[in-house]
PQR file with spaces between the fields and no chain letter, atoms N, CA, C, O and H, PARSE charges and radii, in Angstrom:
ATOM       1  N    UNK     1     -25.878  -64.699   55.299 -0.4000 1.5000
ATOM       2  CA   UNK     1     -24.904  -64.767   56.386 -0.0000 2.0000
ATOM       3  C    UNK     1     -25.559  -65.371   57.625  0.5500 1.7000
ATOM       4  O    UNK     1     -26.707  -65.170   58.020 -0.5500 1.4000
ATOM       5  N    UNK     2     -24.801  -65.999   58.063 -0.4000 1.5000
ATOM       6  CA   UNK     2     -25.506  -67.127   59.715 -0.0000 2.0000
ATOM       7  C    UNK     2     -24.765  -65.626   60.662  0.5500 1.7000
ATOM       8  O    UNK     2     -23.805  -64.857   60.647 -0.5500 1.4000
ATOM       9  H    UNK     2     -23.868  -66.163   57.742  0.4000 1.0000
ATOM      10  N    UNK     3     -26.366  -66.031   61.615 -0.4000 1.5000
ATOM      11  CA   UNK     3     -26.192  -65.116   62.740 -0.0000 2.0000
ATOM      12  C    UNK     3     -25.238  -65.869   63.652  0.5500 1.7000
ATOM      13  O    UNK     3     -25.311  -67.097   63.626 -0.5500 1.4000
ATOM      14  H    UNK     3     -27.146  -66.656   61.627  0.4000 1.0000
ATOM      15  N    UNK     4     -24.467  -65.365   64.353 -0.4000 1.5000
ATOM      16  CA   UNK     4     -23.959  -65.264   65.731 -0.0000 2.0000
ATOM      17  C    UNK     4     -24.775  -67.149   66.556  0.5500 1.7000
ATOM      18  O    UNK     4     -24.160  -68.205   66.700 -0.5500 1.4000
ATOM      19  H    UNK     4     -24.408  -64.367   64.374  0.4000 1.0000
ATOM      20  N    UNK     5     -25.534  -66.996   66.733 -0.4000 1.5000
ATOM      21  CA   UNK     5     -26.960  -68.008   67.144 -0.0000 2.0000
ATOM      22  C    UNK     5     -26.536  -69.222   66.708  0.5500 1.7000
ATOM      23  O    UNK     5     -26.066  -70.100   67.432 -0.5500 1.4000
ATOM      24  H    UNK     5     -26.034  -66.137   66.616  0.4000 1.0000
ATOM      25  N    UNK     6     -26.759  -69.308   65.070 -0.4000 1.5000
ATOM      26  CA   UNK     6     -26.845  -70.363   64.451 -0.0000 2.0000
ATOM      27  C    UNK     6     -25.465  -70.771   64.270  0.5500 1.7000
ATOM      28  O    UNK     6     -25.313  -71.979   64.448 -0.5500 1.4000
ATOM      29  H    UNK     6     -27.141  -68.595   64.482  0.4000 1.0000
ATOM      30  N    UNK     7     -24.482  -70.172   63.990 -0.4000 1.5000
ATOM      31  CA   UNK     7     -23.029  -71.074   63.978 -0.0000 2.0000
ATOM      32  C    UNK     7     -22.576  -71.535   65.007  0.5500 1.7000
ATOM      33  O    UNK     7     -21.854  -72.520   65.157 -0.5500 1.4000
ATOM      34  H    UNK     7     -24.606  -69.190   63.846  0.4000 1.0000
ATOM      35  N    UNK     8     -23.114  -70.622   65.970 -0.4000 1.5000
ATOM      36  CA   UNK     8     -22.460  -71.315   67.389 -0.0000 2.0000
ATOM      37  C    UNK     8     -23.343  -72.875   67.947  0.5500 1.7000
ATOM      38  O    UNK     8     -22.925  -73.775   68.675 -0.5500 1.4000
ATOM      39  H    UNK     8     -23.701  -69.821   65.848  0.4000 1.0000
ATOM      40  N    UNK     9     -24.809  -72.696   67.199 -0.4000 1.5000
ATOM      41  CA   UNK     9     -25.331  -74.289   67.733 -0.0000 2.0000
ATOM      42  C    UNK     9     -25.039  -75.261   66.844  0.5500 1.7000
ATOM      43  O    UNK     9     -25.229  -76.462   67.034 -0.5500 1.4000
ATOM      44  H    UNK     9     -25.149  -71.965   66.608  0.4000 1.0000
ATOM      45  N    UNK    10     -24.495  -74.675   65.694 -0.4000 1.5000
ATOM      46  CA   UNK    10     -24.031  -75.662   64.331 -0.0000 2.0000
ATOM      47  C    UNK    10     -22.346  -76.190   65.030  0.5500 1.7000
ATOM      48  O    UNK    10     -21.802  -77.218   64.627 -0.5500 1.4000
ATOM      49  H    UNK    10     -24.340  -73.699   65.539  0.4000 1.0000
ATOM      50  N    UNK    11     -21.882  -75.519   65.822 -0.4000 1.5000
ATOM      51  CA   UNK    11     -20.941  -76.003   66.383 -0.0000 2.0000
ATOM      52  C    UNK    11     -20.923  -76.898   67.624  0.5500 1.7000
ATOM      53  O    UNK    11     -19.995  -77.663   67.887 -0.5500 1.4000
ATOM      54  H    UNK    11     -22.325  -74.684   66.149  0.4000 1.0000
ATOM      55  N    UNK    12     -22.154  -76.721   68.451 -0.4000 1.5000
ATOM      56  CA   UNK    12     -23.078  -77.515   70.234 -0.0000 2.0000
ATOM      57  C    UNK    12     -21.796  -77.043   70.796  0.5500 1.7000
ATOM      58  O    UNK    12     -20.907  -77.884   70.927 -0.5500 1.4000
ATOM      59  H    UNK    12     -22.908  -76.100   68.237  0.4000 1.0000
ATOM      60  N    UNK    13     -21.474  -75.309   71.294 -0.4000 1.5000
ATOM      61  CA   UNK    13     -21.144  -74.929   72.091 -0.0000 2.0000
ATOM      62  C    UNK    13     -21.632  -73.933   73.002  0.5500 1.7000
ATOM      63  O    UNK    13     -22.318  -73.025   72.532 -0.5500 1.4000
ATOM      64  H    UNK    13     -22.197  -74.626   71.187  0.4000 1.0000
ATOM      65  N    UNK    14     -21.409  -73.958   74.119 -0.4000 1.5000
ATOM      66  CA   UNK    14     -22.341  -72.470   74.941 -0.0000 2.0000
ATOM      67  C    UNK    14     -21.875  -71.108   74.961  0.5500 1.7000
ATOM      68  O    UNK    14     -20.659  -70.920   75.012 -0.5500 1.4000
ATOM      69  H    UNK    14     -20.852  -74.695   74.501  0.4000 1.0000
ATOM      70  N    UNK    15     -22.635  -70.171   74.928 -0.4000 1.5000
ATOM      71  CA   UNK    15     -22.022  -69.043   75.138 -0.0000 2.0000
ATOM      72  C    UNK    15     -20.633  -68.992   76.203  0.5500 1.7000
ATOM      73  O    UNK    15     -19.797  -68.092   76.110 -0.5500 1.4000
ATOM      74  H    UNK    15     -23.622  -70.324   74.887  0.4000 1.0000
ATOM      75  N    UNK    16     -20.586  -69.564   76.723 -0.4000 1.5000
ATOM      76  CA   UNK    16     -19.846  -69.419   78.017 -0.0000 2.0000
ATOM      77  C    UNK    16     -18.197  -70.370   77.273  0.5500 1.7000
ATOM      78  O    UNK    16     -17.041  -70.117   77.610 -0.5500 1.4000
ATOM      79  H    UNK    16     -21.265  -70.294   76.798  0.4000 1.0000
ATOM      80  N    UNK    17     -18.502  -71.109   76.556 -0.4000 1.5000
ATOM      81  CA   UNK    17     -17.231  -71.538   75.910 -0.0000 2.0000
ATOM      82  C    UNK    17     -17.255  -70.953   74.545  0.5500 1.7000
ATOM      83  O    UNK    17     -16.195  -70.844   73.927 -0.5500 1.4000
ATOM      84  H    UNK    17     -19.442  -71.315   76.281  0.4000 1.0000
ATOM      85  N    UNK    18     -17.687  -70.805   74.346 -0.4000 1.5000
ATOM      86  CA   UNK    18     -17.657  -69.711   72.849 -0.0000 2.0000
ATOM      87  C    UNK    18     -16.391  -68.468   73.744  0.5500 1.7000
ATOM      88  O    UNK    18     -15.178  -68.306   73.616 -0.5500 1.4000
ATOM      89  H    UNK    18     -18.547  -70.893   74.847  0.4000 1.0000
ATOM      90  N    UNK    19     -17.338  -67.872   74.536 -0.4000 1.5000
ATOM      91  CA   UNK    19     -16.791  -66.669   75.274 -0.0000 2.0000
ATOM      92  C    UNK    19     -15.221  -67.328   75.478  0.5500 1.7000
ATOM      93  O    UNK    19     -14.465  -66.583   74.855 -0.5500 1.4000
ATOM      94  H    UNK    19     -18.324  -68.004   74.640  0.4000 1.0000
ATOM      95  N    UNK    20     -14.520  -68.328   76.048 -0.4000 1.5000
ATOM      96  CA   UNK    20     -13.475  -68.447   76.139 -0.0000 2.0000
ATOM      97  C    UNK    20     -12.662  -68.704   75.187  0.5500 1.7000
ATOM      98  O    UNK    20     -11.526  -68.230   75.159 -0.5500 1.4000
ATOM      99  H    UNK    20     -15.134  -68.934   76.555  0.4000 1.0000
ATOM     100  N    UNK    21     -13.199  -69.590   74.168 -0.4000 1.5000
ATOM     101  CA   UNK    21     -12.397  -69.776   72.978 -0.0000 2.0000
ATOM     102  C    UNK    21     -12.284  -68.400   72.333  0.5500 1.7000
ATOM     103  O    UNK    21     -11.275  -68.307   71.635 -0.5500 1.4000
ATOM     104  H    UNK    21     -14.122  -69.975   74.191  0.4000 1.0000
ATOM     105  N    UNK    22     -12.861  -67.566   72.363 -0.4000 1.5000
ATOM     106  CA   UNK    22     -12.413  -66.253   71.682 -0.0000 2.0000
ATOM     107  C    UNK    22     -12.013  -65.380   72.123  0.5500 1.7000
ATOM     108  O    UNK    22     -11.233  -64.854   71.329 -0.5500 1.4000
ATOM     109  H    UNK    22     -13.682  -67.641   72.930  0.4000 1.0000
ATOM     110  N    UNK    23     -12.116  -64.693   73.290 -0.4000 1.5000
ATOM     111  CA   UNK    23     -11.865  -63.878   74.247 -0.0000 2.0000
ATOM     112  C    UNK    23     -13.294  -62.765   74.515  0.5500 1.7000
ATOM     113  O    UNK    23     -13.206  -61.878   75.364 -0.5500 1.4000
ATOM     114  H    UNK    23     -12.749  -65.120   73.935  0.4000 1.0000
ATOM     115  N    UNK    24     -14.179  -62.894   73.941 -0.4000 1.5000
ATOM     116  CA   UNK    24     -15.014  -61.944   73.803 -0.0000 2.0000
ATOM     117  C    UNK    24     -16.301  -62.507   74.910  0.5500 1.7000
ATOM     118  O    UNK    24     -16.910  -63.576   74.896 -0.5500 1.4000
ATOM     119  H    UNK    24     -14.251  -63.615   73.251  0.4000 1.0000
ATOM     120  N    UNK    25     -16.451  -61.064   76.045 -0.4000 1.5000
ATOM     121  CA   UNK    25     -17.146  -61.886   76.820 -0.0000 2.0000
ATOM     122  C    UNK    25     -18.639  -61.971   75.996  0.5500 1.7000
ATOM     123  O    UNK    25     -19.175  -61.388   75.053 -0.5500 1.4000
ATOM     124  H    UNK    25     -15.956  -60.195   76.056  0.4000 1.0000
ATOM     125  N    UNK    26     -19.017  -63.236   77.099 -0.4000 1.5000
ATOM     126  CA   UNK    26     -20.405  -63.733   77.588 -0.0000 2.0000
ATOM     127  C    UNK    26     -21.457  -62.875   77.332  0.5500 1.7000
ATOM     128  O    UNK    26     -22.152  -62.834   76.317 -0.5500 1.4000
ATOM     129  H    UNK    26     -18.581  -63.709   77.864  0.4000 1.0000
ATOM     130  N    UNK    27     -21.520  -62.235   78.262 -0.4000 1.5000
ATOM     131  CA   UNK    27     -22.430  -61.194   77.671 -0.0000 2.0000
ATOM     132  C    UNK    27     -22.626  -60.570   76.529  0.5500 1.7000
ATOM     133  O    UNK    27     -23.770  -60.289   76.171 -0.5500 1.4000
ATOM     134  H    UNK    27     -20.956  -62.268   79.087  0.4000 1.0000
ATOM     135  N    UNK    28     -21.380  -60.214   75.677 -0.4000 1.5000
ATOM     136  CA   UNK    28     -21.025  -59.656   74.392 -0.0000 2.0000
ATOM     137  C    UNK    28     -22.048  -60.621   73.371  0.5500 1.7000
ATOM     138  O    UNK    28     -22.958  -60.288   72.612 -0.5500 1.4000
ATOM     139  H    UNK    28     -20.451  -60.443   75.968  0.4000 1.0000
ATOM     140  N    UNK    29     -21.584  -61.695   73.645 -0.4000 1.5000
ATOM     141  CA   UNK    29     -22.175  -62.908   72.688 -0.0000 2.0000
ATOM     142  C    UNK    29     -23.556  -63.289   73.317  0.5500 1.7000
ATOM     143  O    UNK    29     -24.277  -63.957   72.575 -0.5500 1.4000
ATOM     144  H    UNK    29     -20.845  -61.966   74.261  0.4000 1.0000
ATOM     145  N    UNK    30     -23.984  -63.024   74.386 -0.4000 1.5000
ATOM     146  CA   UNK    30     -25.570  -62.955   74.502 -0.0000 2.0000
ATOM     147  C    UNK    30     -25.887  -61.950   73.537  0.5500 1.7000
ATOM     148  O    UNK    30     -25.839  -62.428   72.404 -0.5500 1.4000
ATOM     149  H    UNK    30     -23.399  -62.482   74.988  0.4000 1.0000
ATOM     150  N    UNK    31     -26.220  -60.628   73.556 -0.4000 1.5000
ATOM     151  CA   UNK    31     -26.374  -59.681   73.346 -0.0000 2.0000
ATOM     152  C    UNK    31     -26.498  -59.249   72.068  0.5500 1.7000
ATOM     153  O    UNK    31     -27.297  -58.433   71.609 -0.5500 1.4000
ATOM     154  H    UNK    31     -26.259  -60.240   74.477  0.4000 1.0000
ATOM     155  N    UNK    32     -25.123  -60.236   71.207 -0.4000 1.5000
ATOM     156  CA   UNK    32     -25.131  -60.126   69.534 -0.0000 2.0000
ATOM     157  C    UNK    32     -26.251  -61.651   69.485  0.5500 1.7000
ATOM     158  O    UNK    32     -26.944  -61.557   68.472 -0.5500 1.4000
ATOM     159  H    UNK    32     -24.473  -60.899   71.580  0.4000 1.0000
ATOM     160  N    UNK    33     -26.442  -62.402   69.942 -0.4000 1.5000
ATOM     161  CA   UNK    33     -27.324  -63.507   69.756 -0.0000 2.0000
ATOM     162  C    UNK    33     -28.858  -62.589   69.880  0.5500 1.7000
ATOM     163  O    UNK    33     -29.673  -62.596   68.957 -0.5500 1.4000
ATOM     164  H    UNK    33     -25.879  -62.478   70.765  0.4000 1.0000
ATOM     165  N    UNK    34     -29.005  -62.075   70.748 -0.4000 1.5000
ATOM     166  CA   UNK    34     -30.332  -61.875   70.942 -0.0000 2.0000
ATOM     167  C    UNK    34     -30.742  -60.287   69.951  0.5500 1.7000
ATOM     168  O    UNK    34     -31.837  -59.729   70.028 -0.5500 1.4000
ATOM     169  H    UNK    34     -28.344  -62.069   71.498  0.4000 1.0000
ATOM     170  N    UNK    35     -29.846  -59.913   69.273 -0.4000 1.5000
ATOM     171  CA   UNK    35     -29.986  -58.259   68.379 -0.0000 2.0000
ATOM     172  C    UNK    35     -30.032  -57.288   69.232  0.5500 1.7000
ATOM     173  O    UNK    35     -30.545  -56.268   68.770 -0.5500 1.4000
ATOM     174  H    UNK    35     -28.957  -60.366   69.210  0.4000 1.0000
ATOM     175  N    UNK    36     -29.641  -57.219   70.442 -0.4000 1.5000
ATOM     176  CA   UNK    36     -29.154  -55.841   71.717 -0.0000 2.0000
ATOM     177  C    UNK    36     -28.181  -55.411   70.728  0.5500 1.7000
ATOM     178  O    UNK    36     -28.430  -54.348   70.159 -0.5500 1.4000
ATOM     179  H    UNK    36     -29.224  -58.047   70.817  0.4000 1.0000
ATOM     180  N    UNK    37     -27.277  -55.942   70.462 -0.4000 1.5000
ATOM     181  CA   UNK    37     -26.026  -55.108   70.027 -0.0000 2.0000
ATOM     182  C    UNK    37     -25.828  -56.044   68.581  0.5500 1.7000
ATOM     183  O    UNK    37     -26.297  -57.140   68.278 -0.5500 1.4000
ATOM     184  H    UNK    37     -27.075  -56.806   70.925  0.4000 1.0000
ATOM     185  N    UNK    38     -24.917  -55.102   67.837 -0.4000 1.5000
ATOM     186  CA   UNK    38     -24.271  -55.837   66.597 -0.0000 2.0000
ATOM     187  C    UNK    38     -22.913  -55.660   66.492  0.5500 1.7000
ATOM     188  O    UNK    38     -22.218  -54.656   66.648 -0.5500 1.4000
ATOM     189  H    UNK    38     -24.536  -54.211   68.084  0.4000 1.0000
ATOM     190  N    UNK    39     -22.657  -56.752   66.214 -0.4000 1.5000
ATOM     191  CA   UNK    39     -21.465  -57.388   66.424 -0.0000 2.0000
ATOM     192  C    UNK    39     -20.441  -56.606   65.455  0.5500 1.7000
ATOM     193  O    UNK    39     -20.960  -56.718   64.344 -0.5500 1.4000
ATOM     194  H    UNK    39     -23.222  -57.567   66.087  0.4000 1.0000
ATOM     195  N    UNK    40     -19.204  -55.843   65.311 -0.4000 1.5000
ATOM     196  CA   UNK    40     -18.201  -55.378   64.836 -0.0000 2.0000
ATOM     197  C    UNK    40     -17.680  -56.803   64.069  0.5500 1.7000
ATOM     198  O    UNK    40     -17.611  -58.000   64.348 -0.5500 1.4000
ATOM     199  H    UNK    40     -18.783  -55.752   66.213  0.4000 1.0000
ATOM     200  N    UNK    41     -17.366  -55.930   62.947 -0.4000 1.5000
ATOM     201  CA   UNK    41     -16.624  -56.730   61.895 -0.0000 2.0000
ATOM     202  C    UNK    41     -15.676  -58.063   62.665  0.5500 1.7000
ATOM     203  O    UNK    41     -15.749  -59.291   62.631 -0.5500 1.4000
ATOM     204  H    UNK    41     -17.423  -54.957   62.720  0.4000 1.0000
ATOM     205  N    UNK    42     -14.835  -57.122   63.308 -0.4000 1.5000
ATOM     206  CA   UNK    42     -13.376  -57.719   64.125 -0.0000 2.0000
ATOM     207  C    UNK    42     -14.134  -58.661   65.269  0.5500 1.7000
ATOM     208  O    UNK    42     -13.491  -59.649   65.625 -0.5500 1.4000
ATOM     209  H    UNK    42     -14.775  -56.124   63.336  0.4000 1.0000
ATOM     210  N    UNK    43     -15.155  -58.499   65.746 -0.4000 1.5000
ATOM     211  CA   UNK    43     -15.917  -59.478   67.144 -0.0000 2.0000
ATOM     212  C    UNK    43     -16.017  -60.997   66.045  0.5500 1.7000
ATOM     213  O    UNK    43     -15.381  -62.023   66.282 -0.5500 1.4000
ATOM     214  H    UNK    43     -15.677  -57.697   65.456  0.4000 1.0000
ATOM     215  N    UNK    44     -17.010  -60.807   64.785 -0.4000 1.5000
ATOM     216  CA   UNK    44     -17.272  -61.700   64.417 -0.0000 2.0000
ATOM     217  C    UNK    44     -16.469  -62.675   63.666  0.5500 1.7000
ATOM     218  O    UNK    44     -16.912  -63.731   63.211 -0.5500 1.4000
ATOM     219  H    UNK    44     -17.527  -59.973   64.592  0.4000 1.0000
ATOM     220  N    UNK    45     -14.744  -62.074   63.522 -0.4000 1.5000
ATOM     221  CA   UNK    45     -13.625  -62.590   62.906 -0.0000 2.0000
ATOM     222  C    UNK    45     -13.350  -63.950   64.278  0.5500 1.7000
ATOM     223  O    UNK    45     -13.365  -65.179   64.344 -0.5500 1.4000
ATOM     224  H    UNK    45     -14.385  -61.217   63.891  0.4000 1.0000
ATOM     225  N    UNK    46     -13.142  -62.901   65.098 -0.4000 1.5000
ATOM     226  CA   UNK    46     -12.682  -63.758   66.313 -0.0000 2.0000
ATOM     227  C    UNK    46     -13.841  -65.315   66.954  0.5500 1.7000
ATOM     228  O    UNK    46     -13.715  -66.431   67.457 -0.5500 1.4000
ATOM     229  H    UNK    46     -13.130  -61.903   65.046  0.4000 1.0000
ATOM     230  N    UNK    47     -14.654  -64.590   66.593 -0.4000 1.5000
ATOM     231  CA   UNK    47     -15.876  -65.666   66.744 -0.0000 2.0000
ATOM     232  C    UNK    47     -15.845  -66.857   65.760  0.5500 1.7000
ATOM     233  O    UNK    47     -15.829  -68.068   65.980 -0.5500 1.4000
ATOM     234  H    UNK    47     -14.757  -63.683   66.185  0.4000 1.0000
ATOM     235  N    UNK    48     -15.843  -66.260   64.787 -0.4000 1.5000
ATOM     236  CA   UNK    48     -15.714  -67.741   63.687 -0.0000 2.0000
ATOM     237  C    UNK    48     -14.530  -68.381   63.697  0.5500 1.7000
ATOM     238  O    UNK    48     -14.435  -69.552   63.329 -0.5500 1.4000
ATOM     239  H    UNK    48     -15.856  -65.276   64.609  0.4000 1.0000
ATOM     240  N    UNK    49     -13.361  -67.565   64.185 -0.4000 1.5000
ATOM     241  CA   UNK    49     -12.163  -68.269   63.934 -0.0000 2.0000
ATOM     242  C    UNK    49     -12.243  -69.219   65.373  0.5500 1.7000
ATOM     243  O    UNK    49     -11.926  -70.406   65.293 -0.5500 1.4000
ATOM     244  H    UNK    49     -13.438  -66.614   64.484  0.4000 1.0000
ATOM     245  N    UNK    50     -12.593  -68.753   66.428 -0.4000 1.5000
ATOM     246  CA   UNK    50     -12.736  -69.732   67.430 -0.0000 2.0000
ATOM     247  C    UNK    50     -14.201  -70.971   67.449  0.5500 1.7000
ATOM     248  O    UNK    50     -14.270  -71.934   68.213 -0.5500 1.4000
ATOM     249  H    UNK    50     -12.850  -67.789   66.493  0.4000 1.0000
ATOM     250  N    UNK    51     -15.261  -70.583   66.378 -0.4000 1.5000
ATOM     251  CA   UNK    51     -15.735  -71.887   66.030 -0.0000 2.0000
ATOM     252  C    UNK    51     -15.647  -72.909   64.944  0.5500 1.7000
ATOM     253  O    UNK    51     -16.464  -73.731   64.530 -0.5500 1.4000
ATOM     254  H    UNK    51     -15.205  -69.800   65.758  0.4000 1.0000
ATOM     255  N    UNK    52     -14.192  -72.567   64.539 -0.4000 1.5000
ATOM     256  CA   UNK    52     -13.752  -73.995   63.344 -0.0000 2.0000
ATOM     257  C    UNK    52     -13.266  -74.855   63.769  0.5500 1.7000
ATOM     258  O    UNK    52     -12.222  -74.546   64.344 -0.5500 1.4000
ATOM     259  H    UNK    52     -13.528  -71.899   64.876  0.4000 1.0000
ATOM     260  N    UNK    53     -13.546  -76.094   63.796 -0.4000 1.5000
ATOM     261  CA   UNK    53     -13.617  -77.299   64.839 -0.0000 2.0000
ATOM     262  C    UNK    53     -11.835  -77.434   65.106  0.5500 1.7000
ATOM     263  O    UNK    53     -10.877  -77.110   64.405 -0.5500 1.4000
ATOM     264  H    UNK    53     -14.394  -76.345   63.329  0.4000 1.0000
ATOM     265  N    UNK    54     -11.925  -77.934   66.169 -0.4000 1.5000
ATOM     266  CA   UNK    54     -10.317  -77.966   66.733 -0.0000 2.0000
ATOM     267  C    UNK    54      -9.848  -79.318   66.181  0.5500 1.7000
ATOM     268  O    UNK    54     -10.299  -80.440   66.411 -0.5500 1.4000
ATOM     269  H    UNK    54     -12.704  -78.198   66.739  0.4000 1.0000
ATOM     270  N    UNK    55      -8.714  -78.891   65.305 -0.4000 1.5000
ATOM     271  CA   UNK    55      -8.374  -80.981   65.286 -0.0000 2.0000
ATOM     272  C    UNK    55      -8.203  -81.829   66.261  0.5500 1.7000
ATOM     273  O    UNK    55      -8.216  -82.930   65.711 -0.5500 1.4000
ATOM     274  H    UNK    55      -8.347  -77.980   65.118  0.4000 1.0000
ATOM     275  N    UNK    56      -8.074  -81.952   67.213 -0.4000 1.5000
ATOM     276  CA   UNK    56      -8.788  -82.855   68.273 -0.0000 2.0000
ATOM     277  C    UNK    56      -9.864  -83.190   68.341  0.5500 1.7000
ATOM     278  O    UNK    56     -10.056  -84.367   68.649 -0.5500 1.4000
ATOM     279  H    UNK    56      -8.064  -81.057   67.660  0.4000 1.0000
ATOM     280  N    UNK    57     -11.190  -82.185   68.049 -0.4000 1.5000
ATOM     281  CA   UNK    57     -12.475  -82.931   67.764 -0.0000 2.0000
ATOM     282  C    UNK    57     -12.126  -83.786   66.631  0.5500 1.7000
ATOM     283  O    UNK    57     -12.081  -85.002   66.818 -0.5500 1.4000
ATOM     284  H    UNK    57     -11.034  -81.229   67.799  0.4000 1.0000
ATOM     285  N    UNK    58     -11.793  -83.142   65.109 -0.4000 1.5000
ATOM     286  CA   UNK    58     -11.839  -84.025   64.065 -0.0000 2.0000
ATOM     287  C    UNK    58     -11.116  -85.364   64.201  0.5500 1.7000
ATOM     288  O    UNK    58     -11.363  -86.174   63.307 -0.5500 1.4000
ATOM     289  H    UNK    58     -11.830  -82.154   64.957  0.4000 1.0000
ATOM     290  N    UNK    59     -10.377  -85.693   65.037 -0.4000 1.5000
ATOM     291  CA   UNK    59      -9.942  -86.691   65.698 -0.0000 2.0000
ATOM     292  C    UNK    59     -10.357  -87.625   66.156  0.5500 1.7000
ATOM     293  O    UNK    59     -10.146  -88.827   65.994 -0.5500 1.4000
ATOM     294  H    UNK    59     -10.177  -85.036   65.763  0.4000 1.0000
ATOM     295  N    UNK    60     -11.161  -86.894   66.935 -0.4000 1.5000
ATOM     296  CA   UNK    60     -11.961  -87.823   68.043 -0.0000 2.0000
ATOM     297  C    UNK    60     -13.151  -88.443   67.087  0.5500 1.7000
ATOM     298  O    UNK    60     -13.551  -89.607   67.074 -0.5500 1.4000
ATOM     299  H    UNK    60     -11.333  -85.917   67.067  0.4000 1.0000
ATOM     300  N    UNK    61     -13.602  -87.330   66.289 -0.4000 1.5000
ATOM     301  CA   UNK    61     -14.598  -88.043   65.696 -0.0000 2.0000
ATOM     302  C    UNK    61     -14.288  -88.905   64.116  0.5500 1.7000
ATOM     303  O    UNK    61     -15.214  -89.296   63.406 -0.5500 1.4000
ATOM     304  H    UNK    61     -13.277  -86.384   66.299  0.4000 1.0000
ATOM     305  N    UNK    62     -13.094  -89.055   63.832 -0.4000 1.5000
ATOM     306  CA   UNK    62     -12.966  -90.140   62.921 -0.0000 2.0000
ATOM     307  C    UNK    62     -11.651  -90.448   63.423  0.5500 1.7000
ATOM     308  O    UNK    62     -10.663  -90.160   62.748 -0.5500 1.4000
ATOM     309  H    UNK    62     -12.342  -88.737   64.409  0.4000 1.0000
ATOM     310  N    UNK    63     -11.536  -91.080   64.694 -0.4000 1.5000
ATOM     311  CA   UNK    63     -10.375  -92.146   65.121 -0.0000 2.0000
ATOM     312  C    UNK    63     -10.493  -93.404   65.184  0.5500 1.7000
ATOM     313  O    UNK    63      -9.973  -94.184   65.982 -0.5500 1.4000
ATOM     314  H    UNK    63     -12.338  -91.314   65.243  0.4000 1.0000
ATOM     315  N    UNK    64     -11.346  -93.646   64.134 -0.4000 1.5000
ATOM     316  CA   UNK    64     -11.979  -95.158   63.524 -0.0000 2.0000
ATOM     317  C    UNK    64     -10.857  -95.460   62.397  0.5500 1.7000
ATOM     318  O    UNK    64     -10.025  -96.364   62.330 -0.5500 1.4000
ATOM     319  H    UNK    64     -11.769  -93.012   63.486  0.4000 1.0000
ATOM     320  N    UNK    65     -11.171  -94.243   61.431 -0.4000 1.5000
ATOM     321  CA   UNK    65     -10.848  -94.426   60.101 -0.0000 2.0000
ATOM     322  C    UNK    65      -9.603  -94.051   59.892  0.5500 1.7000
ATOM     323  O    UNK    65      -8.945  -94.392   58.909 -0.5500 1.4000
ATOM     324  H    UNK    65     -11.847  -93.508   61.486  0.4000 1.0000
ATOM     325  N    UNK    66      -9.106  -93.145   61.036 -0.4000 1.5000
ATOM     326  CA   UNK    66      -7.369  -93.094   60.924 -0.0000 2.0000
ATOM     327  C    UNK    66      -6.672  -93.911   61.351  0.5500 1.7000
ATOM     328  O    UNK    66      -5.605  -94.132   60.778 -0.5500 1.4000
ATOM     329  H    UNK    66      -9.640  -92.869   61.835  0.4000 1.0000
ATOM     330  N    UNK    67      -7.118  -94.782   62.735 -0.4000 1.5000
ATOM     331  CA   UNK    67      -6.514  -96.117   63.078 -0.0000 2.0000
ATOM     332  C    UNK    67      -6.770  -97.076   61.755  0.5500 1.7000
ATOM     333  O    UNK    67      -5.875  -97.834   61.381 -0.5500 1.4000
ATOM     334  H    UNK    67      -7.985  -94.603   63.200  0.4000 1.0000
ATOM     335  N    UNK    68      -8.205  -96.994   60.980 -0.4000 1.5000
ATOM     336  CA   UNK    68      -7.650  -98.432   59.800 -0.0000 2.0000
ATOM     337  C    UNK    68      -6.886  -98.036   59.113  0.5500 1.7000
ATOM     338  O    UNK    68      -6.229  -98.880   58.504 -0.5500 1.4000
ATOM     339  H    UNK    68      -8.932  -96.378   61.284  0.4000 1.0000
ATOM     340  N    UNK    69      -6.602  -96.641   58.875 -0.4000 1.5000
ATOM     341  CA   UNK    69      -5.599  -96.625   57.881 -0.0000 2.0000
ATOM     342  C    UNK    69      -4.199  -96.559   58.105  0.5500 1.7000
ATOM     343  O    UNK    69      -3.475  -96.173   57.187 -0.5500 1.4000
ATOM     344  H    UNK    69      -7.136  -95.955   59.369  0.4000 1.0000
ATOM     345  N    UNK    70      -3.564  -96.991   59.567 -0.4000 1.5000
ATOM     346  CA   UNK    70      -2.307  -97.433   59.657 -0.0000 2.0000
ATOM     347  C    UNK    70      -1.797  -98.543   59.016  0.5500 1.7000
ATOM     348  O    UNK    70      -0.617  -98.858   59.172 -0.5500 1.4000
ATOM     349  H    UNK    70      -4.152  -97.304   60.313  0.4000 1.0000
């Protein structure tokens, strides 16, 4: 299982937008990053579900290959 740490840099977001995309503060997500605290089942639902890329990134990053394929 990926810690808290590693999905969130596998995603290049900061705690501080992590914290907004999920609702769970800043600190919360320091804290499970650094092993102060461990993260509840339900924290880490909300966490992953707010780091699966937004289709607007997937967009942005292949709006090459969807424009050739008009």
């Amino acid at each position: 299982m990926s810690t808290v740490a590693e999905l969130r840099a596998a995603a290049g977001i900061s705690q501080a937008e992590l914290a907004r995309r999920s609702g769970v503060a800043q600190p919360n997500i320091a804290a499970s990053e650094t092993g102060r605290r461990r993260p509840s089942p339900q924290m880490l639902d909300r966490l992953r579900d707010a780091l699966r890329p937004r289709p607007s990134e997937l967009l942005k990053h292949h709006r090459a290959e969807v424009l050739a394929d008009r």
